[in-house]
C-alpha positions, 0 to 999 in steps of 0.5 A: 429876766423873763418876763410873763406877757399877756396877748390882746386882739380885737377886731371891729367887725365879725368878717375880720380877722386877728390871725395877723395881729396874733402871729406878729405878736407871738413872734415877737414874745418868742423873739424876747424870750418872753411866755405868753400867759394867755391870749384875749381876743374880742371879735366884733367889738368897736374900740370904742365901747368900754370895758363893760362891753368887751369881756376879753379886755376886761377879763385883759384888764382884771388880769393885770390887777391881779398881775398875772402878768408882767407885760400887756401886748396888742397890735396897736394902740386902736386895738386896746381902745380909742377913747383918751380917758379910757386908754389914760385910765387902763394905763395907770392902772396896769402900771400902777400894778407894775404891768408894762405895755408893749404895742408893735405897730407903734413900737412903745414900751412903756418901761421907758419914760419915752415910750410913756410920752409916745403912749399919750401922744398915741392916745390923743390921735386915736380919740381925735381920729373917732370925733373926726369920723363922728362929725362926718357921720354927723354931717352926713345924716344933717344933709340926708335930712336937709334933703328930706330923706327919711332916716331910721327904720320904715314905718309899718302901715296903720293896719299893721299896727291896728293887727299889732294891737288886736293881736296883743289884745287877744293876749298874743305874745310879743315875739309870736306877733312879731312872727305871724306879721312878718315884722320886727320885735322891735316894731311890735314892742314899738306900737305896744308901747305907743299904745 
């Protein structure tokens, strides 16, 4: 029986690419006999944001609700997310739904009990990958600070902000500041802010 499928990708950075995801997966979907129903692709989007913040996996998401198709296929399991709770839960959601999985690079199916098992072993690697990274950022900005390095955005002079604030006395907006001191919006509405 054929079955319908939906493509996922998804690349971190805006200077990737997901040619190569794509073509392997719609080899395999023409290698089962299998139609692909749509490609959802989210490009600069970090596998740890939720589905609020890639539209593509929640349009992916919604469309498994709705079982527009039989199959969900990505990359890898890291494409779909790297968050245990959050893959456990888009999981027994689309199954709920009878939409099954496929992920190539770890070769799961998860129309099988083992590939349901391999699925959550996958999962809790993936998490476990993203806390590893996080304590190592974490390290590394305790040992900057330890050595006194200033972390976060320079500070702007006191004249600068003295302009700030009689710029947006004069009832200058905050962009139009931001541009004819040459700073950020953010550092205007910073000083605004702190009054």
């Amino acid at each position: 029986m054929s079955k319908t499928v939906a493509i996922y990708a998804r690349v971190s950075t805006d200077g990737q690419t997901t040619d190569n995801q794509l073509l392997e997966l719609r080899g395999v979907a023409d290698r089962m006999g299998w139609t692909i129903e749509g490609e959802y692709i989210d490009h600069g989007i970090s596998g740890s944001k939720g589905r609020d913040q890639r539209p593509q996996f929640d349009r992916l998401f919604k469309g498994a609700v709705r079982k527009r198709f039989d199959v969900v296929m990505a990359w890898s399991v890291d494409r779909l997310g790297r968050s245990l709770q959050d893959l456990t839960a888009f999981l027994s959601e689309i199954h709920a739904k009878s939409v099954d999985l496929y992920l190539h690079q770890q070769g799961i199916d998860t129309t099988t009990p083992a590939g349901k098992a391999l699925f959550g072993m996958l999962s809790v690697f993936s998490e476990f990958e993203r806390a590893l990274i996080r304590e190592r950022v974490n390290a590394g900005l305790k040992r900057a600070r330890e050595q006194g390095k200033q972390l976060g955005r320079p500070k702007v002079g006191d004249e600068v902000e003295q302009a700030i604030r009689g710029l947006r006395g004069q009832g200058m907006g905050i962009r139009k500041i931001a541009g004819e001191l040459g700073v950020g919006v953010s550092v205007v509405q910073r000083v605004v802010k702190a009054g």
